[in-house]
TORTI-632011 format. One record per atom (N, C-alpha, C): x, y, z. Coordinates in steps of 0.05 Angstrom, whole numbers, plus 5000, padded with zeros to 4 digits. Example, Ala and Ser with C-alpha at 12.3 -4.5 7.8 and 13.67 -1.06 7.14 Angstrom:
BEGIN
526448865156524649105156526449345156525749555142527349795143525850015157
END
This chain:
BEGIN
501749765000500050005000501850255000500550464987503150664981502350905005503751095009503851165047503251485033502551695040502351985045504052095055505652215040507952435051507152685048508552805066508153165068509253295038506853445027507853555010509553795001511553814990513154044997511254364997511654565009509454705019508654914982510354874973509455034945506354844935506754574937504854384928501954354937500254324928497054304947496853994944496653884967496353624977493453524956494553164943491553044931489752994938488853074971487052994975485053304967486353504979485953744975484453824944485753734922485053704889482453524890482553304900480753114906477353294911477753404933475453484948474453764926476653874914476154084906474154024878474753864858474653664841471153584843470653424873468853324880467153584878466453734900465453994904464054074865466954054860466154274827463954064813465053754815463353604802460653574808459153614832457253564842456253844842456754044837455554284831455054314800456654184789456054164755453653934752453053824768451853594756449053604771449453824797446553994807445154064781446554224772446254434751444954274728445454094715445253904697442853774701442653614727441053424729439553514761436853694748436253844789435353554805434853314795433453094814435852994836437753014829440353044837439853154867439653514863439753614891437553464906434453454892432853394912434453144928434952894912436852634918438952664947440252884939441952944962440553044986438053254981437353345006435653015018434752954998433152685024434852495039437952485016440252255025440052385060440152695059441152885084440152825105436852875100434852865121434552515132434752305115435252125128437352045143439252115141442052085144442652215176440752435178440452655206438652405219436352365209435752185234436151885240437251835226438151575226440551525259442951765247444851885267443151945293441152125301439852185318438551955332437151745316435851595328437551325336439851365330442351135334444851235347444751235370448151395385449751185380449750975388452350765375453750745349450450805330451450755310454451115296452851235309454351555312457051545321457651345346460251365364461051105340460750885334461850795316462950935294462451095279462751135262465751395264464451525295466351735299468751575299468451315311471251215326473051125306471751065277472850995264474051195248473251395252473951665239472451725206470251625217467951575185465951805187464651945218463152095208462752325189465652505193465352775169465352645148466252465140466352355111463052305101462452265120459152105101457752395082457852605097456252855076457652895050459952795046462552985024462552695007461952435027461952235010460752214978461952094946461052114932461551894912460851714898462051604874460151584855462651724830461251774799462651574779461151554754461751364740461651454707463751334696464351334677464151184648463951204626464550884607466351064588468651024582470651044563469650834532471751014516471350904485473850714482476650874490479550734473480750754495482550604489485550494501486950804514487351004491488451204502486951314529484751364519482251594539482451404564482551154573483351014598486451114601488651014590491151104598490851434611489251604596490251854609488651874625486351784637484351754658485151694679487351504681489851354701490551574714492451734694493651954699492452184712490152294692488552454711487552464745487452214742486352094770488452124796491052054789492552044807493252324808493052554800493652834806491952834836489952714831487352674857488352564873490852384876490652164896489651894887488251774877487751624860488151404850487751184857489350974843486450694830487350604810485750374802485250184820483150064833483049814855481149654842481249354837479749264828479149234798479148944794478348874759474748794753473448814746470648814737469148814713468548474714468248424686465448444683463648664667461348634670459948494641462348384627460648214603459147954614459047924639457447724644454547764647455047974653451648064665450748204638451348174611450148394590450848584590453248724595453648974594456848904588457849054561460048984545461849214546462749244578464649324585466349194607469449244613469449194628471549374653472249404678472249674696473749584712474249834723476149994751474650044763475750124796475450354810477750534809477550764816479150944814478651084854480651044862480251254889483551224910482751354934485051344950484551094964487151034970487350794985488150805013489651075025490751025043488151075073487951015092486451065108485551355116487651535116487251805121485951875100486951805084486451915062483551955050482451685054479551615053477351735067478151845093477251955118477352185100479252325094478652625087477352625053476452455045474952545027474452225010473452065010473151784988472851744966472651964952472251964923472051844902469951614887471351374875470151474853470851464831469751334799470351074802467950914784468150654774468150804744470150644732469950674713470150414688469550534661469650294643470350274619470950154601471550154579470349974563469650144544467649954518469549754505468849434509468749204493468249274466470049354445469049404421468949124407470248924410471048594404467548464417465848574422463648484433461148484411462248724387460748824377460248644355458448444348458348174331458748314298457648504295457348674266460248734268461248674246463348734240464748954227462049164204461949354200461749614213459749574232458349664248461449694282462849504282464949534298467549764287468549654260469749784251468850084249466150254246465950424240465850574262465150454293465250544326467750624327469750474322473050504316473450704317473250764283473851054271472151284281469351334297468851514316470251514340471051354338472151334379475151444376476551394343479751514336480051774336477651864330477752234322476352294346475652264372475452384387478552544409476752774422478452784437478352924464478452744497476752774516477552934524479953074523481253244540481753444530481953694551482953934537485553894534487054154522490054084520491054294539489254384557491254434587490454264603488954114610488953924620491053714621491553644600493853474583496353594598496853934599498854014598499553954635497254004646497754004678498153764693497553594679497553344681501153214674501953304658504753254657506553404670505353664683506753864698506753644730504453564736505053384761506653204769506553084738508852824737510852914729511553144724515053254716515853244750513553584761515053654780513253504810512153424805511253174836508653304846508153544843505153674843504553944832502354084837500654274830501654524856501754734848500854964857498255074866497755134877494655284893492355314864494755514855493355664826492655434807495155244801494655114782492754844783492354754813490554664817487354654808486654984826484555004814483855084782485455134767485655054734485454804726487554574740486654284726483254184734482354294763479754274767477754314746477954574741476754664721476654524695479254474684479554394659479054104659479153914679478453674686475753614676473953834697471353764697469653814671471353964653470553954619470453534606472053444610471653194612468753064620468453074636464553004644463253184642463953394630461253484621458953314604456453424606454453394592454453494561453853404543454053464507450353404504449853554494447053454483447053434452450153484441449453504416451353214410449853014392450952854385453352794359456052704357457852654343456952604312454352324323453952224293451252314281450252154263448252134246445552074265442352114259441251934270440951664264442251604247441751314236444351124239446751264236448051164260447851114290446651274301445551334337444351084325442751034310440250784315442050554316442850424292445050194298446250144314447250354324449150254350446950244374445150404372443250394397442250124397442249954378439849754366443249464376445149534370446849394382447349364416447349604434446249634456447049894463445149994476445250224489447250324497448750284506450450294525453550404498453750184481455350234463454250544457451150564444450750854437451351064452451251014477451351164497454751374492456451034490459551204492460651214471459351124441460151194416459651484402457251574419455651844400456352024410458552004429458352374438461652434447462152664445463952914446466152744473465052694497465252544516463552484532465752274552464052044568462252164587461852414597459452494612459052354632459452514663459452324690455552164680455251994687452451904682451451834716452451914728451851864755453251954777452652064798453652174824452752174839453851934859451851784881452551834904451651994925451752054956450951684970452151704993451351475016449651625030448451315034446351305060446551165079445651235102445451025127443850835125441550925106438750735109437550755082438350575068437850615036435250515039433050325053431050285045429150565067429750625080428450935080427951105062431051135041431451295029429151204996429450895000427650764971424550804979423750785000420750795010420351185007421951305011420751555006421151744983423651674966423451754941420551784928419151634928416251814910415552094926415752084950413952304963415452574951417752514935420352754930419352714900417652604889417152604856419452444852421052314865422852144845421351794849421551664822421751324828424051124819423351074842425950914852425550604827428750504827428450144818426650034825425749814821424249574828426249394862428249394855429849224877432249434885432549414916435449494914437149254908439449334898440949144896443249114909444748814912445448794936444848624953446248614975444748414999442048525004441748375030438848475039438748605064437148785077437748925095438648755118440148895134441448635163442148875181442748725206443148945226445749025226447948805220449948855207451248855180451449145163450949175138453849165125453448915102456148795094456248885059458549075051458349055028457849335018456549204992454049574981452149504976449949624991447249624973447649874949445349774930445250104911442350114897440750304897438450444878438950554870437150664846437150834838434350954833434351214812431651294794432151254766430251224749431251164725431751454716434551264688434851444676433751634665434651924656432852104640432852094615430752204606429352214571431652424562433652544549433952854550434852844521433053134519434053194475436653154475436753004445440053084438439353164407441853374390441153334358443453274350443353124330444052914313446753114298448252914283449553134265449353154236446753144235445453044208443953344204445053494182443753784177444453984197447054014206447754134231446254134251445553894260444453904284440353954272440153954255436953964249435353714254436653514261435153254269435053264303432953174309433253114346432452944345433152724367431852574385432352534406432752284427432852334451434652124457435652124486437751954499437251844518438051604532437851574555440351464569441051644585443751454601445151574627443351804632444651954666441751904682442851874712440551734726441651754751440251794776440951864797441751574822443051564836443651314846444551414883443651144889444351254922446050924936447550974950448650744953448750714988449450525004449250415041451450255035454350285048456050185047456350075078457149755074457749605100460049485103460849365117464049165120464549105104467349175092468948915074468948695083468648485063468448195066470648045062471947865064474647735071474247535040476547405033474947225007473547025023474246905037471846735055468946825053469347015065466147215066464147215040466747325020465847414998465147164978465846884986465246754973463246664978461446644999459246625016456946755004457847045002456647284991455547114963457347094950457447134919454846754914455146644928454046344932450746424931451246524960448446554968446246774960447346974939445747144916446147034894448046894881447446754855444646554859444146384878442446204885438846334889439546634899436646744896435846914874438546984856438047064824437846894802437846674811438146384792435246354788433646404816431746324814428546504822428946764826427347034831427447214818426547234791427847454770424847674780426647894778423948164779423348234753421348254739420848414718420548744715419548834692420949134688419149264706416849144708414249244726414849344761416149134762417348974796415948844812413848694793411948574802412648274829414948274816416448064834417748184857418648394862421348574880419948494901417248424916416948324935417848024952417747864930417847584924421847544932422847744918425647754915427047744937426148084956426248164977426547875001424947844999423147585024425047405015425547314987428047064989430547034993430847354984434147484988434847465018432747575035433047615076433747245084432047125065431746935080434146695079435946685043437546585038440746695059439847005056442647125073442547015107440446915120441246835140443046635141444546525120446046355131449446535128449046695132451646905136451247045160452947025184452947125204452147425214449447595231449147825221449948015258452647855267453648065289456647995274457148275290460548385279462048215290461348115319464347905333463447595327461147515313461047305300462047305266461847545258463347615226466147595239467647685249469347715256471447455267470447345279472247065292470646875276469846945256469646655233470746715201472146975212474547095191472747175159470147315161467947295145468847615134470147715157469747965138472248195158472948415144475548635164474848745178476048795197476449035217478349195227479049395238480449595248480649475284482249465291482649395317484549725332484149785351484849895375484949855395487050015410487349865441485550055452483750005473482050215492483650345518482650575527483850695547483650455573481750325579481750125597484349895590484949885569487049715557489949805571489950035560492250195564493750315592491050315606490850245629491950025647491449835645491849545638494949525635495849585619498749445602500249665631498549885636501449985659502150005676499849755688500049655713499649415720499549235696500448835705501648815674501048515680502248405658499148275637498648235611496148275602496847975591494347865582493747565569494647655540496947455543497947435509496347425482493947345492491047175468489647475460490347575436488747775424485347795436484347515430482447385434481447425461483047375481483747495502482047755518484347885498483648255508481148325499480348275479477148315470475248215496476248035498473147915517474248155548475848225556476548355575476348635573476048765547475448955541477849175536479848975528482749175529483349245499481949145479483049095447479649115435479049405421476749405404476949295377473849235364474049265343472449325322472849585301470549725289471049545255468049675244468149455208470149605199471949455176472749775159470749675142470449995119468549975107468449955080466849855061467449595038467749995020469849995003470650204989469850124957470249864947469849814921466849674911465749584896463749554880463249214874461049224865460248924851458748854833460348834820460648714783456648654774456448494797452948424791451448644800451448794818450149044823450849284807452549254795452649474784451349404752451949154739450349104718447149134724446749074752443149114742443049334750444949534755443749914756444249934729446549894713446949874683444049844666443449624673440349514655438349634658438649704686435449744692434750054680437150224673437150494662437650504638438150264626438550214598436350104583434550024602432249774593431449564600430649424605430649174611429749004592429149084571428548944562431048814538433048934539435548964524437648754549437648454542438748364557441048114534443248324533444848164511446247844536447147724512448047534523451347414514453247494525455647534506457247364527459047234511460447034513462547124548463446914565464047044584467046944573468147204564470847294560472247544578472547424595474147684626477347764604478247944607480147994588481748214602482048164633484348254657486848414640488248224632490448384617490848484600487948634577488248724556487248994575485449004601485449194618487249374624488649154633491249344649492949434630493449314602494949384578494649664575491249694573490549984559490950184592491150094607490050264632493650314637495650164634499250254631499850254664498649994669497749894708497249774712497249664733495849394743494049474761492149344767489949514786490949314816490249524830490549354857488349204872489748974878488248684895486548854920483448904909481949094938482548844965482148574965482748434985484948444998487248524987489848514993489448785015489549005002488849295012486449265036484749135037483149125067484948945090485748785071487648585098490448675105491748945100493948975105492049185125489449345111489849535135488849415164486949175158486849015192489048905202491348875187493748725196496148935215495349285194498249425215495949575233493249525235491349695257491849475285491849185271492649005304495949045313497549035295499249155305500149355325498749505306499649875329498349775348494549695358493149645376496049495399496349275388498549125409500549295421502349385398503449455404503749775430500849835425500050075449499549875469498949745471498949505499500649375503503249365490506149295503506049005489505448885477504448615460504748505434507448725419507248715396507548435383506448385359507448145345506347855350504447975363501347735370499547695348499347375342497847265314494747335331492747415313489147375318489547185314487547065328486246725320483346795310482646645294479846645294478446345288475946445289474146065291473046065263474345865257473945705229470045595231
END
């Protein structure tokens, strides 16, 4: 895991760019898309009493050093065309702090891309601002028409996503190691030209149709100027609060959240959304004298819980394949009741308290020594057994919290804003290292990155109790 150093004082720290970045993007995309603010004010008002009507859950969160983060919390999403527009996306990103976590193949689920995350990794870091794009890249090798591929090609060659100060500031970071105050808020600026919104489309309407008629989604990132954030999703404490009252705000919500199912202890991500919007676009057929319409930005709210261990996660991944195998919701959601009820009832066989997740190695945590601990270490001698100090009350332990995404939830927010009735079926070809080829990186192991940070948090914990270098045990 790569560590945070002091920046020399001419430089403005990434997290700093980060937040600044965030701020500008979520004020552009107010602007763009108003269902957005309403979205955020209800994320707010639930979010206030949730906190209010839960003090543990409040002191948890403080202790972990999670509460300022939840308001500023945000992740937006992306779909790229080429090889290049990912390589300098890389780049862009890490001016932020930034790094790729995670490979995500969503040609399984019908959707012929395949993704990153993009965010900070380091603990502080995350605390002062979490910022993730998922992002993706169009499968052009998906595209069965062969004409029809070749000609996506040659639109996707003559584009170009970036400005050329952007470009320029961006190599100014990597010459001299960062940004200036000033120049900062310039790459901000010139950044957030990148997701902008285009209503005017690249091609033909009869091109838009082909490719739309191949899948949406292709149309979506073949026809336009650029990739356009298509989503910017605040957290919630209580996403099915937040899904039960979306109508009363004029918004409607999915049919299902997706995801686990509600628990007392919340593992993972849930995510909703509203469907996408209708919005004009014109064609480039008669300068723009043709219109029709688009669909592909859509509002989303997400409830993040524990990272899951691969143990955990294989559990996870078992026991929702088994209730999607066999509970499909239609476009109506005539079923989302049916779903709900089998989803609760399959997940009981996954443990739903933290010190039973926990000592059956199901999922991470952050460990600390408590002042009673510390206490303790400086005036006897303490029980060697990690295991031990917990039950004695000398060694806490809080969730860390799941930072990256899932491949199946995110394909049915994909569909369900794309259609549902558009359910391709494409060969399951995961294609990891033609990923990282274009991306000029390897993305990092998110499992690896949760278990180093439970591994130096027991550490230090011990080691503030005089104990360093004590294995956890846990129950198999």
């Amino acid at each position: 895991m790569s560590r945070s150093f002091p920046m020399p004082q001419a430089f403005v720290s990434p997290d700093r760019i980060r937040s600044l970045f965030t701020e500008a993007m979520s004020q552009m995309y107010r602007a763009e898309v108003p269902q957005y603010g309403t979205l955020i004010e209800l994320v707010a008002d639930v979010n206030a009493g949730c906190l209010e009507r839960d003090p543990d859950l409040r002191d948890r969160l403080a202790r972990a050093g999670e509460l300022e983060r939840i308001d500023v919390e945000r992740h937006g999403a992306i779909r790229l065309g080429t090889a290049d527009e990912l390589f300098t996306i890389r780049r862009l990103f890490a001016v932020m702090g930034m790094q790729p976590v995670g490979y995500y193949d969503l040609s399984v689920a019908g959707v012929p891309v395949h993704s990153t995350s993009f965010r900070p990794i380091d603990e502080a870091a995350l605390n002062f601002n979490p910022f993730r794009v998922f992002t993706s890249l169009l499968r052009l090798e998906l595209i069965e028409d062969e004409g029809l591929r070749g000609e996506a090609e040659a639109i996707l060659a003559k584009r170009r996503i970036y400005t050329p100060r952007a470009v320029a500031l961006i190599k100014r970071h990597e010459q001299k190691g960062g940004l200036s105050e000033a120049e900062a808020t310039e790459f901000v600026a010139e950044a957030l030209e990148t997701f902008r919104w285009h209503g005017e489309a690249t091609v033909s309407a009869e091109t838009y149709k082909r490719l739309h008629d191949a899948h949406r989604l292709i149309a979506d990132v073949v026809s336009f100027k650029g990739p356009h954030i298509n989503h910017l999703t605040p957290r919630t404490l209580d996403i099915d609060a937040v899904q039960a009252r979306m109508p009363e705000r004029g918004i409607t919500p999915k049919a299902v959240i997706e995801g686990p199912p509600r628990r007392h202890c919340d593992i993972l991500l849930r995510q909703t959304s509203f469907k996408a919007l209708e919005e004009t676009i014109a064609f480039s057929d008669d300068d723009g004298a043709i219109q029709g319409t688009h669909t592909a930005r859509f509002g989303e709210i997400e409830q993040r819980g524990v990272a899951l261990t691969a143990k955990g996660r294989a559990l996870y991944d078992q026991l929702l394949a088994s209730v999607r195998g066999e509970v499909q919701v239609g476009a109506g959601g005539a079923k989302a009741g049916a779903y709900d009820d089998e989803l609760a009832a399959r997940f009981k066989a996954l443990p739903d308290s933290w010190d039973e997740l926990r000592r059956a190695d199901l999922a991470f945590f952050r460990y600390s020594a408590t002042p009673a601990g510390i206490a303790a270490a400086a005036g006897s001698r303490l029980p060697g057994d990690p295991e031990a100090l917990i039950a004695k009350g000398y060694l806490a332990f809080t969730p860390i919290v799941y930072e990256d995404f899932l491949p199946v939830s995110a394909a049915g927010i994909f569909q369900s804003n794309l259609g549902t009735d558009q359910q391709q079926n494409y060969a399951t070809r995961s294609n990891r290292d033609a990923f990282e080829a274009a991306l000029g990186a390897t993305v990092q192991d998110e499992l690896a990155l949760y278990a180093e940070r439970q591994a130096a948090s027991l550490d230090s914990a011990l080691a503030a109790l005089g104990l360093a270098g004590l294995p956890l045990k846990t129950v198999a």
